[in-house]
N, C-alpha and C positions, 0 to 999 in steps of 0.2 A: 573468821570469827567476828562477830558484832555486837552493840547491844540495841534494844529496842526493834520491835519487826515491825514497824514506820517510821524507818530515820534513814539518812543518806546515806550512815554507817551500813544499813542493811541495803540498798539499794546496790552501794560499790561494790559488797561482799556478791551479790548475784550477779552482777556483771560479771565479775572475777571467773566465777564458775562455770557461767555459761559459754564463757568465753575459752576455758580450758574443756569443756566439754566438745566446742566446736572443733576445736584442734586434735584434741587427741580422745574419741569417745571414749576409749577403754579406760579412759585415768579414772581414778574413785576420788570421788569428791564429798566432802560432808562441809554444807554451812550452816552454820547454827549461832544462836543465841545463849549470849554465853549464859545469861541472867534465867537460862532456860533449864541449868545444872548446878547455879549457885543458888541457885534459891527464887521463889517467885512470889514470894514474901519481899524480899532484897531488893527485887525486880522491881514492884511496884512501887515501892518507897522510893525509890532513887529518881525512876524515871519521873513522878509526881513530885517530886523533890524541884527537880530540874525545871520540868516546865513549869511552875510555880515560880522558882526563881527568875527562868527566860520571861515569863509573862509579864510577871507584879513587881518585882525586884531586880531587874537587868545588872541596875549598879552594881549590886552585890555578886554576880557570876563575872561582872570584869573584874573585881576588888580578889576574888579566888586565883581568878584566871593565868595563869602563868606568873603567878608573883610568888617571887623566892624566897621571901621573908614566911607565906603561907606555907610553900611548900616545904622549906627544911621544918617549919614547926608540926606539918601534921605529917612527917616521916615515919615515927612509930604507927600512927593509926594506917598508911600507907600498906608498909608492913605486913600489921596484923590484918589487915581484909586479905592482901594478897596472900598471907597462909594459909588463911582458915580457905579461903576459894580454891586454891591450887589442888588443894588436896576433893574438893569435888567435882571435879574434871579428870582426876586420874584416871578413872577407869574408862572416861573417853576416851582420854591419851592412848592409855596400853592397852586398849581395845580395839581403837581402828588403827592406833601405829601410823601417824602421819611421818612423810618424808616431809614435807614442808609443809608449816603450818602459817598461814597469810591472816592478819590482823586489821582491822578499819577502822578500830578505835582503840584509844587508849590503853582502856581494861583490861581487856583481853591480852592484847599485847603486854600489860605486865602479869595478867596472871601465867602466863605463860612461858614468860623471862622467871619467874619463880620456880613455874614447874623444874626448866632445864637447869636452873641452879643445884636444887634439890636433889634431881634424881640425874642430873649429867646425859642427859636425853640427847642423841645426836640430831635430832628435827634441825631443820633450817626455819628459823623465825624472820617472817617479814614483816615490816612494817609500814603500811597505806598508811600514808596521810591525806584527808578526807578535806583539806583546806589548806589557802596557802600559806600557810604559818606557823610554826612547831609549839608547841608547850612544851615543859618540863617531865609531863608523866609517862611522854613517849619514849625516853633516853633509857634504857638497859642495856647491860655489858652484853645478856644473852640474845640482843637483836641481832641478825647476822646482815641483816638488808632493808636499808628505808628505801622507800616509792613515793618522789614527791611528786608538787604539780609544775614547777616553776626552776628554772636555774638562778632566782633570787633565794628559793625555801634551800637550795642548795647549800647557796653557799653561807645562807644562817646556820644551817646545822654543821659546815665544818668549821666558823665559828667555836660552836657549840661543843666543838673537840670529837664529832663523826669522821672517821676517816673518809677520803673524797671515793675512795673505790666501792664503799659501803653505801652510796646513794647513788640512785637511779633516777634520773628525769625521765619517767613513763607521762608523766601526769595524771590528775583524778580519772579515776574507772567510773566510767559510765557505759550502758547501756549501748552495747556496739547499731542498733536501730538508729542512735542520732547522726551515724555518718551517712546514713543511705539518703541518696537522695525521692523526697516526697511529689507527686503531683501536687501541687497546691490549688489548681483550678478542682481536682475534685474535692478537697478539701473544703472551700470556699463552698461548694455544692453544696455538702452535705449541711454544712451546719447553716445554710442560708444566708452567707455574711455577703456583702455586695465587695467585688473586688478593687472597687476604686475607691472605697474608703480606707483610712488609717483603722488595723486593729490594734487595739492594747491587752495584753495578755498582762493579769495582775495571779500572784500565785503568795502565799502567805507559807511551804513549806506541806511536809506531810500533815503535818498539823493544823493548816490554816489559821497559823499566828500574824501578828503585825497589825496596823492602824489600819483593815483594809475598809473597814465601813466609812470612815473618814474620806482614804485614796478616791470612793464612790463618788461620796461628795462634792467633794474635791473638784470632780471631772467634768461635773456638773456647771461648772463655770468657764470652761472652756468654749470658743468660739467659733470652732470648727465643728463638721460633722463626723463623728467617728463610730467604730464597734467596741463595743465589751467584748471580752472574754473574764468571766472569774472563775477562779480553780481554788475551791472552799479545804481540800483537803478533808481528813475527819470530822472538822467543826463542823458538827451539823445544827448546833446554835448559829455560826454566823451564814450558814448555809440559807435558814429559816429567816435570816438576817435581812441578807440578799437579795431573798424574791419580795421582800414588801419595799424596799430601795429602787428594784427593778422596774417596779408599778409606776414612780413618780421620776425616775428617771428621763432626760430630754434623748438620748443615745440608745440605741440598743443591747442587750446585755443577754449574754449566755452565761448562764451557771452551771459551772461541774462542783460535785464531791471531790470524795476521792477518785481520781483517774488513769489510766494504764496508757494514754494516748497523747502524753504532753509532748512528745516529736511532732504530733501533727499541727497541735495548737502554734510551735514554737514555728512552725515553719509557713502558716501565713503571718504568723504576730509581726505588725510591723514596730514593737517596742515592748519591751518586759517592763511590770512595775514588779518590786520582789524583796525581801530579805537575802543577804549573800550567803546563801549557803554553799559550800564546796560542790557540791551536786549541783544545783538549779543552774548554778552561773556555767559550770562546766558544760553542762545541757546548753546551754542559751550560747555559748561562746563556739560549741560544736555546728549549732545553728546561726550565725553568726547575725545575731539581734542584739543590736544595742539595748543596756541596762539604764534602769533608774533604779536607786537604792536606798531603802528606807529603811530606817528602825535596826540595824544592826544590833546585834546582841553583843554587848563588849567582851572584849574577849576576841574568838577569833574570827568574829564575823567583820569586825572593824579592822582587824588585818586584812580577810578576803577587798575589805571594801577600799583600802587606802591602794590593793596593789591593782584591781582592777582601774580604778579611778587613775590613776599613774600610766596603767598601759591604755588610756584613750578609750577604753570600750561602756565606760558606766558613768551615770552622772549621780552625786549623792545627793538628798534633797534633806535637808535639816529638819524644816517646819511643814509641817502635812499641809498644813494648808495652801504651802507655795507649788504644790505640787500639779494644778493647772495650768501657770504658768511658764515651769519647766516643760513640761508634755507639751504645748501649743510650741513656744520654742524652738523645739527640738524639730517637732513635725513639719514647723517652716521653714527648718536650716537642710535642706535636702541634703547638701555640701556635706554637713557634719552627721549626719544618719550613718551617709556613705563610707565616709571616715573611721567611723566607728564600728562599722562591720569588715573594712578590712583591716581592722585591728584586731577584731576579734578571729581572722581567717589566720593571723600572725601568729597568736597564743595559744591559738583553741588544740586541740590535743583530742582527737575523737577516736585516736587508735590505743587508747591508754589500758584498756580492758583486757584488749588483744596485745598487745608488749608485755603485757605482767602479766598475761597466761602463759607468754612464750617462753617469760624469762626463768617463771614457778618451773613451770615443766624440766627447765633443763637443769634444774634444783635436784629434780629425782633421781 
């Protein structure tokens, strides 16, 4: 279960699946949206809610974020969403009869610690954690099994009062494509980039969030020769963006949309610029590219961002504008490139999809 069908929450959710499907065809599988059964009324107000806040207001989604003093106070409205929602998914429930039911986000996850309250459902509830960092609205008595990314989210959550048998270091589910390894010379072909320049792959999210028209600019002062890559996601304002930037730009520049093929990208990119989301960086750490990271959304982007930066694989860059700087930098420190992808070979966790299909499975 997930919400939004362009978020990382729904990207882990189809990993998951496809990945129990590779193992054992015959299992039944159903991924869905939960916002697909509570209402799509609900659905869009929340999700507009959100990127509004992520976009215009950040302060305000860290000031929610995990803070206790919010969360004991908005416990009744907690509650009542979770009633009023539980109860329209029942006839999911007791229709398809799951033996285990796997979660990627929050929501879902407690609508469905309500269901098993309510109705004493013997389902096994798991819980995907989607970034390295827990909040408060993932903890229910009725979870049976958390899936985190890190043996640090570990041992927050028995902290947290999780029993240490009740979590799993699978790490983030991603898309089992990013372990295979890629030709890169046809890669390089296809999209005409010259193999002896530096690429930088800039990606803003499903959404194509973050200062990336700036990052553009930005690059433009840099003193080396290099390639574009930009990955606009749904924006297809900053899309239209792009290709007038693209005109006056001194560097070469490819633009994707939305795209199905970010393995390939990641695997000539010789450096990611990006927002940390649990998915991208999990992607980028599978391919083992060093990060640059910008505009964190407080909250649990700025978790993802302190523990990658900690484990040597990312650099954070504060002011957009220093961001030529950085990247020139980086690209003359060959030493610390190197460094940093086999840091990311130490964490990276590309079988994650596949361990928590194996481990759902034997749930059954």
């Amino acid at each position: 279960m997930h919400i939004s069908n362009i978020s990382g929450h729904k990207e882990a959710s189809s990993a998951i699946e496809q990945a129990i499907k590779s193992i054992s065809p015959t299992a039944e599988t159903l991924s869905i949206n939960i916002f697909d059964y509570v209402g799509k009324t609900t659905s869009k107000i929340v999700t507009k809610i959100y990127l509004k806040a992520i976009k215009n207001t950040p302060a305000i989604w860290g000031f929610l974020y995990d803070n206790k003093r919010i969360i004991n106070g908005t416990k009744k409205i907690k509650e009542y969403v979770y009633s009023r929602s539980y109860r329209r998914v029942r006839r999911l429930i007791e229709g398809f009869k799951p033996d285990v039911v796997v979660a990627t986000q929050a929501f879902p996850c407690g609508v469905c610690a309500e269901y098993k309250r309510r109705f004493r459902d013997k389902f096994k509830l798991v819980a995907v954690m989607t970034d390295y960092a827990p909040h408060a609205y993932w903890f229910e008595n009725e979870v049976n099994y958390y899936v985190v990314g890190s043996e640090e989210l570990k041992c927050d959550l028995i902290k947290k009062g999780i029993a240490e048998n009740n979590i799993k270091v699978f790490g983030i589910p991603i898309d089992s494509k990013f372990k295979n390894i890629i030709n890169a010379s046809v890669v390089f072909e296809k999209l005409q980039l010259d193999r002896n320049l530096p690429v930088i792959l800039i990606m803003g999210g499903g959404q194509g969030i973050g200062p990336i028209k700036k990052i553009i600019k930005s690059l433009k002062g840099i003193h080396l020769n290099l390639q574009i890559i930009l990955v606009c996601g749904t924006n297809k304002k900053l899309e239209i963006q792009a290709q007038r930037l693209k005109k006056k730009h001194r560097n070469k520049i490819i633009i994707f949309g939305f795209t199905r093929n970010i393995d390939e990208l990641m695997s000539v990119a010789t450096l990611i610029i990006t927002k940390p989301g649990g998915l991208t960086t999990s992607e980028a750490l599978a391919k083992q590219v060093p990060l640059i990271i910008v505009s964190p959304i407080p909250g649990q982007e700025i978790f993802n961002t302190n523990y990658l930066v900690k484990k040597g694989v990312a650099i954070y860059v504060e002011r957009i504008n220093a961001i030529n700087t950085v990247v020139e930098n980086l690209l003359n420190d060959k030493d610390r490139l190197e460094n940093m992808r086999k840091n990311a070979l130490c964490i990276s966790k590309p079988n994650a999809s596949v361990d928590i299909a194996s481990f759902t499975l034997g749930l059954c």
